[in-house]
mmCIF file as gemmi writes it, N, C-alpha and C atoms, coordinates in Angstrom:
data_model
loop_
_atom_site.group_PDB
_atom_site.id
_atom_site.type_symbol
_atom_site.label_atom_id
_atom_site.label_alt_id
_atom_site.label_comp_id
_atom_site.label_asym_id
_atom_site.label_entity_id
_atom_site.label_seq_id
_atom_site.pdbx_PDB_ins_code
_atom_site.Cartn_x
_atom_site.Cartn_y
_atom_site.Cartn_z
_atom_site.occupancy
_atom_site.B_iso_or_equiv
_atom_site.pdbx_formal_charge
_atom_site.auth_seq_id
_atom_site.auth_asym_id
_atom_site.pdbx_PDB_model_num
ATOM 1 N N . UNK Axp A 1 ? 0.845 -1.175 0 1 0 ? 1 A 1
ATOM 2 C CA . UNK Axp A 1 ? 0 0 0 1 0 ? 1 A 1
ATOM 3 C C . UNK Axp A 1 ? 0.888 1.234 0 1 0 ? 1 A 1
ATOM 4 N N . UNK Axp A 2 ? 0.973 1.795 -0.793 1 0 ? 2 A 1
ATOM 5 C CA . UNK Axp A 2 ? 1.602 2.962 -1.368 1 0 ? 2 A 1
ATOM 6 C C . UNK Axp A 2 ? 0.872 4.534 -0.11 1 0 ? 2 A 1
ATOM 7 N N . UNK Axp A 3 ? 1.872 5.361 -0.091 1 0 ? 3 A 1
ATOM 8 C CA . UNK Axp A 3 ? 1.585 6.588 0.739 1 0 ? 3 A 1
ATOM 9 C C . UNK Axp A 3 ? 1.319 7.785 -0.298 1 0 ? 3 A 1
ATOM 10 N N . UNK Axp A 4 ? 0.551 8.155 -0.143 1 0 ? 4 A 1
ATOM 11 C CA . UNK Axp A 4 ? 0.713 9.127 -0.888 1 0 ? 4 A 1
ATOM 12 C C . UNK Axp A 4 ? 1.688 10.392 -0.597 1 0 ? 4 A 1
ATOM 13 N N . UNK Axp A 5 ? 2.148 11.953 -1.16 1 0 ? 5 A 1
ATOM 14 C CA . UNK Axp A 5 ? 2.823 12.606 -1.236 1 0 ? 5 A 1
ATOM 15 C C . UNK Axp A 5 ? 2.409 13.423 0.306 1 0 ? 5 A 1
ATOM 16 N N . UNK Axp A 6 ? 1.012 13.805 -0.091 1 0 ? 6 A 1
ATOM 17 C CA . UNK Axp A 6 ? 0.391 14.726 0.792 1 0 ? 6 A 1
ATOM 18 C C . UNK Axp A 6 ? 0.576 13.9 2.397 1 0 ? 6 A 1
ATOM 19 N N . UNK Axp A 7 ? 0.04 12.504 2.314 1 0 ? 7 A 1
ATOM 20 C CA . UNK Axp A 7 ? -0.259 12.063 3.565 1 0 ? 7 A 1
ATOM 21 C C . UNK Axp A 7 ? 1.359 11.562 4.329 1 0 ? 7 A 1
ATOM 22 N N . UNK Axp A 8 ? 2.223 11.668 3.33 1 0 ? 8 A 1
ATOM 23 C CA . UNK Axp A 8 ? 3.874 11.426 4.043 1 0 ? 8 A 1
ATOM 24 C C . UNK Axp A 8 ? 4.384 12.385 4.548 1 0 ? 8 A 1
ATOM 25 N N . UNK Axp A 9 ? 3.684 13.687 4.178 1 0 ? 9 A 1
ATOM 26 C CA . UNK Axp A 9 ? 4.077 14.989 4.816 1 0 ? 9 A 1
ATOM 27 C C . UNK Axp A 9 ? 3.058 15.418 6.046 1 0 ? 9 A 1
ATOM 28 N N . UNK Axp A 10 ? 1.984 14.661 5.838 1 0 ? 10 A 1
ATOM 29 C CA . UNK Axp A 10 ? 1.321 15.122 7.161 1 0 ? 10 A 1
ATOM 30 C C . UNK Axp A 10 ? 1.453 13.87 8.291 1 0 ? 10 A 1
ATOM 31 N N . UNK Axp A 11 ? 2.102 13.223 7.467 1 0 ? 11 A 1
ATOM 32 C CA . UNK Axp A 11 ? 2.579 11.835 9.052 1 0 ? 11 A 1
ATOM 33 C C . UNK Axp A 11 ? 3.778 12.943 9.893 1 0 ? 11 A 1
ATOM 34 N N . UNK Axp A 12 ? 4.566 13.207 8.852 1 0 ? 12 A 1
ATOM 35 C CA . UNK Axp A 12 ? 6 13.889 9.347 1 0 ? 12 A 1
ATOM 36 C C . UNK Axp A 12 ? 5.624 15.403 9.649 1 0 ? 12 A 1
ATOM 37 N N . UNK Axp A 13 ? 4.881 16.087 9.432 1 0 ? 13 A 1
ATOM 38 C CA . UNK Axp A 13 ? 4.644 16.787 10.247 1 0 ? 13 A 1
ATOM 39 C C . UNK Axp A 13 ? 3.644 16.606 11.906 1 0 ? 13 A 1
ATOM 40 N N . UNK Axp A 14 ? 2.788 15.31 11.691 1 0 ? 14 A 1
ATOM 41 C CA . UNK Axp A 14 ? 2.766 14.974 12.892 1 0 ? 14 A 1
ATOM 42 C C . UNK Axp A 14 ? 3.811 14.414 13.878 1 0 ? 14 A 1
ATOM 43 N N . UNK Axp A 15 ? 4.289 13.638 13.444 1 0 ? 15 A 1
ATOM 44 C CA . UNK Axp A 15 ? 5.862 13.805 14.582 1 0 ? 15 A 1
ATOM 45 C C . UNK Axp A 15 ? 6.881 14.703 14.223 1 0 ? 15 A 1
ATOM 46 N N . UNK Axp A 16 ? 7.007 15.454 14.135 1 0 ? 16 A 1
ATOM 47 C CA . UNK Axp A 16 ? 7.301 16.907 14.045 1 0 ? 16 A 1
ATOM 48 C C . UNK Axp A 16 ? 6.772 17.559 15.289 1 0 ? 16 A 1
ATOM 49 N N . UNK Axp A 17 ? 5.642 17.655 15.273 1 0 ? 17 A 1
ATOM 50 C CA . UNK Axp A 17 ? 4.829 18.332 16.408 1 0 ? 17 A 1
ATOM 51 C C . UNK Axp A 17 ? 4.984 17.31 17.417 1 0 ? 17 A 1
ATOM 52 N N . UNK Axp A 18 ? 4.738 16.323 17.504 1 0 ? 18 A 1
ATOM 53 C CA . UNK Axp A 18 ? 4.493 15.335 18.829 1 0 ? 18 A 1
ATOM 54 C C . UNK Axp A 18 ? 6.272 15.58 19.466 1 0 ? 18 A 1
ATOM 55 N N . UNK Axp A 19 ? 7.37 15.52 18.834 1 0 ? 19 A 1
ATOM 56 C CA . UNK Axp A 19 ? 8.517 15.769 19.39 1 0 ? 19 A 1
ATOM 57 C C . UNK Axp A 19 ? 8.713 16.952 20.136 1 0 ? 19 A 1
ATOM 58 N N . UNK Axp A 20 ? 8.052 18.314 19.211 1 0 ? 20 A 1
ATOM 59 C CA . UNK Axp A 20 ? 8.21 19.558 19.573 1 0 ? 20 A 1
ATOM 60 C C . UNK Axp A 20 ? 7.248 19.367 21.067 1 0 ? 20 A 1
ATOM 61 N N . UNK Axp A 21 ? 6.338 18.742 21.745 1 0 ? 21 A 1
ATOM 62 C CA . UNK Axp A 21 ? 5.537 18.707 22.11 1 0 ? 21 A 1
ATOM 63 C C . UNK Axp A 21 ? 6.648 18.223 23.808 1 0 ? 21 A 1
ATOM 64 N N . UNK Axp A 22 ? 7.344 16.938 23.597 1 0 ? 22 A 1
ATOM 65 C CA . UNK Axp A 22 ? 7.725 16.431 24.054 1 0 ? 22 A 1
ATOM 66 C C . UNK Axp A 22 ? 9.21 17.096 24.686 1 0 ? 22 A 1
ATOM 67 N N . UNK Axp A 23 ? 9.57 17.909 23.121 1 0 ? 23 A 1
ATOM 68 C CA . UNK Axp A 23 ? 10.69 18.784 24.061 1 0 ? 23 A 1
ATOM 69 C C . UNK Axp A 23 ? 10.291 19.705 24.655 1 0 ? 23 A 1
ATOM 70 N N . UNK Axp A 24 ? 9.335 20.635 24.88 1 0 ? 24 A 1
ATOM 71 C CA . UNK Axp A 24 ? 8.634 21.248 25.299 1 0 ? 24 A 1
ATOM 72 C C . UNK Axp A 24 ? 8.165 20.826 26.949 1 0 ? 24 A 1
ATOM 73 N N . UNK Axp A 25 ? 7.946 19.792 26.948 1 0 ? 25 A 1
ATOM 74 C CA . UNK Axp A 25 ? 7.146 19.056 28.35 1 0 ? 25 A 1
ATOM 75 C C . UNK Axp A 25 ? 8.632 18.718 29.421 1 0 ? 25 A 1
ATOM 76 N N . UNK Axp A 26 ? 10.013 17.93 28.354 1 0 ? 26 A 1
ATOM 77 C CA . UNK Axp A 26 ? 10.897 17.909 29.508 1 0 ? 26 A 1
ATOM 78 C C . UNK Axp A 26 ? 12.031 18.86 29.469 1 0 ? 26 A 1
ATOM 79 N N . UNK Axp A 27 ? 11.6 20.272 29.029 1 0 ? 27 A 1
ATOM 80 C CA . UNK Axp A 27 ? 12.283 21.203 29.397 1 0 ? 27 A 1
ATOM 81 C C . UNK Axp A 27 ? 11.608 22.149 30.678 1 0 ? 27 A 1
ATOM 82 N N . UNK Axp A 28 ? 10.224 21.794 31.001 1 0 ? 28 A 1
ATOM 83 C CA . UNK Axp A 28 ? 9.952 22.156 32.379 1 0 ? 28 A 1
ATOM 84 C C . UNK Axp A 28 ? 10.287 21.418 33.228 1 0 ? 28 A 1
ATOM 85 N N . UNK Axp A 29 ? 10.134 22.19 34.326 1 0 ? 29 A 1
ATOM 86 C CA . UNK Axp A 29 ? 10.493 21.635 35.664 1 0 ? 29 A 1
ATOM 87 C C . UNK Axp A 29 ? 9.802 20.423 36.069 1 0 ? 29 A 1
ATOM 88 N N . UNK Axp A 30 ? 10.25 19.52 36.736 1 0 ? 30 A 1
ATOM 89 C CA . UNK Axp A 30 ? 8.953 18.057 37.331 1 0 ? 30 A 1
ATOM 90 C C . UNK Axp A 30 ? 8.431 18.291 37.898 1 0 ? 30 A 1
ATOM 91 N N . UNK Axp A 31 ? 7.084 18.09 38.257 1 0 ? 31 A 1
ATOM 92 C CA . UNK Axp A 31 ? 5.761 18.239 39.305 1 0 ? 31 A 1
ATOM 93 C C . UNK Axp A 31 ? 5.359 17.153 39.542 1 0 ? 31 A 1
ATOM 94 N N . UNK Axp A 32 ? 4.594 17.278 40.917 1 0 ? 32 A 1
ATOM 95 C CA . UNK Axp A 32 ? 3.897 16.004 41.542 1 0 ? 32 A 1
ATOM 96 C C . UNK Axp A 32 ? 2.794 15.536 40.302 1 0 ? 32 A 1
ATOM 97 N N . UNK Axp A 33 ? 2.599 14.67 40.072 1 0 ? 33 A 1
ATOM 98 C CA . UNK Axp A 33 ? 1.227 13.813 39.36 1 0 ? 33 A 1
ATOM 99 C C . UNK Axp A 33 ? 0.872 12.289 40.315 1 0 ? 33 A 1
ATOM 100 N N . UNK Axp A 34 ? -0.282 11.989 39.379 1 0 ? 34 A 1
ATOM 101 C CA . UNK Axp A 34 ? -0.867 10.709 40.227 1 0 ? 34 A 1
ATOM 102 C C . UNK Axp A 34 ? -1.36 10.192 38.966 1 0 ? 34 A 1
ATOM 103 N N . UNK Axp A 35 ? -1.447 8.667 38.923 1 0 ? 35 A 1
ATOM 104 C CA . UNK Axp A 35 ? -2.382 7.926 37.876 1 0 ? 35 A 1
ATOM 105 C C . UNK Axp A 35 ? -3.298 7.132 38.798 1 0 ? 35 A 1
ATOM 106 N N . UNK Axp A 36 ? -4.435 6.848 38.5 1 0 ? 36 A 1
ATOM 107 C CA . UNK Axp A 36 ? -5.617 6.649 39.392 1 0 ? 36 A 1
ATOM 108 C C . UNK Axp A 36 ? -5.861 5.486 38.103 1 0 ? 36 A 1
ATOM 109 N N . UNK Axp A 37 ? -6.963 4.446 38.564 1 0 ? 37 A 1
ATOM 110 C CA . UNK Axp A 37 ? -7.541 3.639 38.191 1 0 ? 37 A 1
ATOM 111 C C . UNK Axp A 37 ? -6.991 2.749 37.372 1 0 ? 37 A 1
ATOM 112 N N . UNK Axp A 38 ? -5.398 2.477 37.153 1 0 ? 38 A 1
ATOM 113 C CA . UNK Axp A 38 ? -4.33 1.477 36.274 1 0 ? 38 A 1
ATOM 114 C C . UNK Axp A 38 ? -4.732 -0.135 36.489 1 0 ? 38 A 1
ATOM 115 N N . UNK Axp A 39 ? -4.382 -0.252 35.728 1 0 ? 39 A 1
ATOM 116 C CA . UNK Axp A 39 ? -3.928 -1.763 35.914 1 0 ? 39 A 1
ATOM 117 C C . UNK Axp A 39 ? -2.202 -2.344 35.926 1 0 ? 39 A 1
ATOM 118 N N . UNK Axp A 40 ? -2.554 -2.822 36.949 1 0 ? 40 A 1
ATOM 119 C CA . UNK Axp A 40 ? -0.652 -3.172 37.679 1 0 ? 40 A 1
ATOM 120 C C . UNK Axp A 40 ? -0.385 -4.537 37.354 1 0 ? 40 A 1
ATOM 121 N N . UNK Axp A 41 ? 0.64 -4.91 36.001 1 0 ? 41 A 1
ATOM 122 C CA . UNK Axp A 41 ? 0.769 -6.086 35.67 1 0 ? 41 A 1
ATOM 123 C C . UNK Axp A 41 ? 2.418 -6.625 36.385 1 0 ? 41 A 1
ATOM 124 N N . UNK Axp A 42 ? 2.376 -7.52 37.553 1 0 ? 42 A 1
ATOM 125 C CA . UNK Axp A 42 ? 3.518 -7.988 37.657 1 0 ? 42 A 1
ATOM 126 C C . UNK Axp A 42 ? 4.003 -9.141 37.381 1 0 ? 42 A 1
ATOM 127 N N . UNK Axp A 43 ? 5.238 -9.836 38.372 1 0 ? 43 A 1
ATOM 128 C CA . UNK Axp A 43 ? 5.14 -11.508 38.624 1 0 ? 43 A 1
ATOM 129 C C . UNK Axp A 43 ? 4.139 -12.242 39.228 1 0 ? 43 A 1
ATOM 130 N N . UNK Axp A 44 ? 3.762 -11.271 40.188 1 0 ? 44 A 1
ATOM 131 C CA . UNK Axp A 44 ? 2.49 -12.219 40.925 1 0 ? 44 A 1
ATOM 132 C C . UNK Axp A 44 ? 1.353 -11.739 40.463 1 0 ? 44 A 1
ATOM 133 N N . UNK Axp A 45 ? 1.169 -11.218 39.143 1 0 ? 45 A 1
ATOM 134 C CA . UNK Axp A 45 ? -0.038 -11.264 38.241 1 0 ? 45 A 1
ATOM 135 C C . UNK Axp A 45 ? -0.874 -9.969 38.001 1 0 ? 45 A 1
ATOM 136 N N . UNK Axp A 46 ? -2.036 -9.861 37.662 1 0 ? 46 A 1
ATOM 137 C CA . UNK Axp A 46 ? -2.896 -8.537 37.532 1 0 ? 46 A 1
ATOM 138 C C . UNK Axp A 46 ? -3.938 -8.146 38.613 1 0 ? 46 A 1
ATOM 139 N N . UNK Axp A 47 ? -3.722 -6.558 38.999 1 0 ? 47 A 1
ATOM 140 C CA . UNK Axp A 47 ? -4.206 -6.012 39.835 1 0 ? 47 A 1
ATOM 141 C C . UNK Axp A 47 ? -4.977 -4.64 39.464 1 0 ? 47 A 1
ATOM 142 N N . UNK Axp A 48 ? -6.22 -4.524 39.2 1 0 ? 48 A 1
ATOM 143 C CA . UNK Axp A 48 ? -7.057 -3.409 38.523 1 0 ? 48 A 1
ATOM 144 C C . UNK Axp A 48 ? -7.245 -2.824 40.167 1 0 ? 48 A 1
ATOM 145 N N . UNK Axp A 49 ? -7.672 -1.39 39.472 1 0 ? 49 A 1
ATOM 146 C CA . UNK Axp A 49 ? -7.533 -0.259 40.214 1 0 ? 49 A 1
ATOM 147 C C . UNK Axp A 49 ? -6.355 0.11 40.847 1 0 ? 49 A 1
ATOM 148 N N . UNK Axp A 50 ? -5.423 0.188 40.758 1 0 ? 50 A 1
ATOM 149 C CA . UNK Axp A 50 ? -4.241 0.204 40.931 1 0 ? 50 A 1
ATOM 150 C C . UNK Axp A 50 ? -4.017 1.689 40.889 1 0 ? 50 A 1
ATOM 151 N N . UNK Axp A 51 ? -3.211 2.556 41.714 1 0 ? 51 A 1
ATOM 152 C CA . UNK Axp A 51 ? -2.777 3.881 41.692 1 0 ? 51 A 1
ATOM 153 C C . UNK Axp A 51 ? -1.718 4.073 41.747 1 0 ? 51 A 1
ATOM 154 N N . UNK Axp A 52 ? -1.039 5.513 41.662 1 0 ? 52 A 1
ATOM 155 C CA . UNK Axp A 52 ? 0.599 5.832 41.736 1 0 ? 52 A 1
ATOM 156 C C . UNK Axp A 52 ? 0.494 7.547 42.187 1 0 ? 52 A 1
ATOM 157 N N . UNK Axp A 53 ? 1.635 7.765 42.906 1 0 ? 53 A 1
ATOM 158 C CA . UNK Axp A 53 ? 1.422 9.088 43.26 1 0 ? 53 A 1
ATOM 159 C C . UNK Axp A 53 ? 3.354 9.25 43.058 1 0 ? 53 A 1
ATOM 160 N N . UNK Axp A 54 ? 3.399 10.221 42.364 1 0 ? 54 A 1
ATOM 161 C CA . UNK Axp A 54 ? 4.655 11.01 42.635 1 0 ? 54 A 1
ATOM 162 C C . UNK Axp A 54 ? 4.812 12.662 42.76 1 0 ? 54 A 1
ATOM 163 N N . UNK Axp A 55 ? 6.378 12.799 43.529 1 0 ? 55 A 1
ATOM 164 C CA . UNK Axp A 55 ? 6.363 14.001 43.52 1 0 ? 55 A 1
ATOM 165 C C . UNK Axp A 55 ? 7.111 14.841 42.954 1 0 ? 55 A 1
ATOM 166 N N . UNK Axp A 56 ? 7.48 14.015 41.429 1 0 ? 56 A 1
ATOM 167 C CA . UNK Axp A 56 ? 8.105 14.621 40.724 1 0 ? 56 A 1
ATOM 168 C C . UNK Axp A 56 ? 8.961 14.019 40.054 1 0 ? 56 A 1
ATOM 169 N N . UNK Axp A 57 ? 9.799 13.794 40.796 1 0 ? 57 A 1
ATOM 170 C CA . UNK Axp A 57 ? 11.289 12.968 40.665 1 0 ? 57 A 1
ATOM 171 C C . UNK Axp A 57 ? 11.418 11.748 41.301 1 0 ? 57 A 1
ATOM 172 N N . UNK Axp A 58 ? 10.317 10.864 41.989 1 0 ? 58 A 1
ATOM 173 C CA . UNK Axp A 58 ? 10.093 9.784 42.57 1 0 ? 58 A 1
ATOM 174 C C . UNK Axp A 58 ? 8.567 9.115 43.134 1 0 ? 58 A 1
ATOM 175 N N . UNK Axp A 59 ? 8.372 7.993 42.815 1 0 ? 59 A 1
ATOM 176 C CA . UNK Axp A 59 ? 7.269 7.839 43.266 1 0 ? 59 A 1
ATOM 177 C C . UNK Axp A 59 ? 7.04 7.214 44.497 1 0 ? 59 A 1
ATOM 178 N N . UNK Axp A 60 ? 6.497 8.214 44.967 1 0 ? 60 A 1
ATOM 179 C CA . UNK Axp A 60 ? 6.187 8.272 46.551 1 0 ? 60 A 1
ATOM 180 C C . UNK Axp A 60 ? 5.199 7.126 47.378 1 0 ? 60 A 1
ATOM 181 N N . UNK Axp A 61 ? 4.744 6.647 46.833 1 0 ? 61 A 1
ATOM 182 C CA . UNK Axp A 61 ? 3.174 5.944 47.325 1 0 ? 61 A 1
ATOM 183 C C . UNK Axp A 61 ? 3.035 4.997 45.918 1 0 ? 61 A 1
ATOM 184 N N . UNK Axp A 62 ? 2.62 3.637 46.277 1 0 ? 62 A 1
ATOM 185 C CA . UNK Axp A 62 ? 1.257 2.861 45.455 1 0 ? 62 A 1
ATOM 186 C C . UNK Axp A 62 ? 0.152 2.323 46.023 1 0 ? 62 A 1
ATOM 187 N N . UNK Axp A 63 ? -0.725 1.796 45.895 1 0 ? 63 A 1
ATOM 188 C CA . UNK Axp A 63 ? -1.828 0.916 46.319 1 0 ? 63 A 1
ATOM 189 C C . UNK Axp A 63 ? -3.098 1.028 45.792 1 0 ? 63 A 1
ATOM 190 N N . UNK Axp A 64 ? -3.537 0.248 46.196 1 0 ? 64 A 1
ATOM 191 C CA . UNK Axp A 64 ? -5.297 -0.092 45.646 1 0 ? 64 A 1
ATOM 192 C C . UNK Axp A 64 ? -6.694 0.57 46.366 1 0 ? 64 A 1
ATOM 193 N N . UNK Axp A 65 ? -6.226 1.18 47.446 1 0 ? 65 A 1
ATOM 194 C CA . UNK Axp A 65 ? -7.577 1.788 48.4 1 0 ? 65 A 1
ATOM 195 C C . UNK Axp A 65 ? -7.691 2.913 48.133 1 0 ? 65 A 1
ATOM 196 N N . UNK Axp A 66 ? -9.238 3.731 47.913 1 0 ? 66 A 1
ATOM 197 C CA . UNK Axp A 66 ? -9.15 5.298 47.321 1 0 ? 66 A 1
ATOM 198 C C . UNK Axp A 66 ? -8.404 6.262 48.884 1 0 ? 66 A 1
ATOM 199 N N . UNK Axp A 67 ? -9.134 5.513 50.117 1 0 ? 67 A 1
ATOM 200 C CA . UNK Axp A 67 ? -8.491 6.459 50.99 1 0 ? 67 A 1
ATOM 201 C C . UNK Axp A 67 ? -7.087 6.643 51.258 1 0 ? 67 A 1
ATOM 202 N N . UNK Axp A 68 ? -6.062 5.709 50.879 1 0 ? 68 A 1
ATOM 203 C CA . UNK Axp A 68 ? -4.708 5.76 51.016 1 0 ? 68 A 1
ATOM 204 C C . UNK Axp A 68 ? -4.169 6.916 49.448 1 0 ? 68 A 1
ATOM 205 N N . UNK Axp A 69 ? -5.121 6.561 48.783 1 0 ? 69 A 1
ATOM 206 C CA . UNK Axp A 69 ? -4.865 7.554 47.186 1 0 ? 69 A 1
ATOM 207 C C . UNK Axp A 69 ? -4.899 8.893 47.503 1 0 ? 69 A 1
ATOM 208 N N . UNK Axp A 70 ? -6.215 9.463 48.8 1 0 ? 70 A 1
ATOM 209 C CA . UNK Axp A 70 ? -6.445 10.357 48.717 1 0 ? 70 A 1
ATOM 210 C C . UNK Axp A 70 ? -5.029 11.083 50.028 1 0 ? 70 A 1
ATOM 211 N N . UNK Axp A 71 ? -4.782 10.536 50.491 1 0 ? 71 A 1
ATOM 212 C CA . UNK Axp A 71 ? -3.776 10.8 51.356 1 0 ? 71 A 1
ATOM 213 C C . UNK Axp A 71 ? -2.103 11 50.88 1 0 ? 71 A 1
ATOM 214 N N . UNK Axp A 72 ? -1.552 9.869 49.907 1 0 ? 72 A 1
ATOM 215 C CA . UNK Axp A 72 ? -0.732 10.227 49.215 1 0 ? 72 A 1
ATOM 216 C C . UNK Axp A 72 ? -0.621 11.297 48.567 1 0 ? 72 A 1
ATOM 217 N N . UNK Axp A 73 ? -2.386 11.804 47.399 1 0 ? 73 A 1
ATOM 218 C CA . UNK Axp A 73 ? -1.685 12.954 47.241 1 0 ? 73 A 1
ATOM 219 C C . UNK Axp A 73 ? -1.613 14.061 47.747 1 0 ? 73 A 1
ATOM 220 N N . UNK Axp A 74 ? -2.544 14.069 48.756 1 0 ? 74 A 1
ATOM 221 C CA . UNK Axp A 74 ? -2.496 14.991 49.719 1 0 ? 74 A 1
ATOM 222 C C . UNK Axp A 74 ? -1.045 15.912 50.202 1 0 ? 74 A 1
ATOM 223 N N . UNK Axp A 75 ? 0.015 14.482 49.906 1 0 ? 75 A 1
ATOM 224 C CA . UNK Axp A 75 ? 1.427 14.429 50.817 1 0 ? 75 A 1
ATOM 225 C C . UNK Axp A 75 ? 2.291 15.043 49.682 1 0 ? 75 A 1
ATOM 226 N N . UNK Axp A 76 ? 1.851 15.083 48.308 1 0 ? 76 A 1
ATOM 227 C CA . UNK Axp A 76 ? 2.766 16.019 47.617 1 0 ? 76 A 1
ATOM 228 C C . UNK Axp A 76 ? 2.136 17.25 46.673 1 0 ? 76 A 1
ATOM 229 N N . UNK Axp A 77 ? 0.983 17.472 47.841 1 0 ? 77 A 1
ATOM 230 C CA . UNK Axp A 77 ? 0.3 18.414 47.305 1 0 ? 77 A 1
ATOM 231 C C . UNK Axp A 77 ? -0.751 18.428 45.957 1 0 ? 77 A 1
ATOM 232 N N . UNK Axp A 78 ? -1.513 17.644 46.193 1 0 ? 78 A 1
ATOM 233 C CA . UNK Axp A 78 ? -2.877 17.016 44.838 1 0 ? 78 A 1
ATOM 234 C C . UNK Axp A 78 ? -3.813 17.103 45.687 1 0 ? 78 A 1
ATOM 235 N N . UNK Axp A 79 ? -4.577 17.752 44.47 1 0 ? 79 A 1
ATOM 236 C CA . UNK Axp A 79 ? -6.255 17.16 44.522 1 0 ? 79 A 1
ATOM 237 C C . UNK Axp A 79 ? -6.292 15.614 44.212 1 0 ? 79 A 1
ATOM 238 N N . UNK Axp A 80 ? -6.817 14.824 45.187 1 0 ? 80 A 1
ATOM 239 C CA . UNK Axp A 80 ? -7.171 13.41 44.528 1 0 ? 80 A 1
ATOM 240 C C . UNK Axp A 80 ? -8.338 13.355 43.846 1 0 ? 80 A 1
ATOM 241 N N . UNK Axp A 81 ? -9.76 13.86 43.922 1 0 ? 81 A 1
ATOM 242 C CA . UNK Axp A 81 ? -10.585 14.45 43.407 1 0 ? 81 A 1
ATOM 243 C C . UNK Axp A 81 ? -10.817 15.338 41.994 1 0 ? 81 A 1
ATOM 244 N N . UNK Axp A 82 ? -9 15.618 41.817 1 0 ? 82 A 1
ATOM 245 C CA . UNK Axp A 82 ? -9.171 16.919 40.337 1 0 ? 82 A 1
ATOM 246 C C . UNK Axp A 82 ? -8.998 15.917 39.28 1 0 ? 82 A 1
């Protein structure tokens, strides 16, 4: 399946932008974030609802209970709620 002219220039200008996007994101500073509702695949298998809290440069907290979620991010400054 052949590309056409137009659509090889708008792939490459989409990663074009997605890079610019990306240098953009780790030329700021790190901030606390959280991922809420994951799925945690390890050795001892799969675990839904799964959370993560960091504060930037390390992740501070994991687990599965909303009240321990809401407390972690509490601890590096989050809305668990936003």
């Amino acid at each position: 399946m052949a590309v056409s002219e137009s659509e090889g220039l708008n792939m490459e200008q989409s990663r074009e932008r997605f890079a610019n996007e990306v240098d953009v994101a780790l030329a700021q500073s790190a901030r606390p974030f959280a991922i809420h509702n994951a799925r945690k695949v390890d050795a001892r298998g799969v675990a839904e609802h799964y959370w993560l809290v960091s504060d930037g440069s390390a992740i501070m907290a994991t687990g599965n209970r909303d009240d321990d979620f809401a407390a972690a991010c509490a601890s590096v400054g989050l809305d668990a709620d936003a």
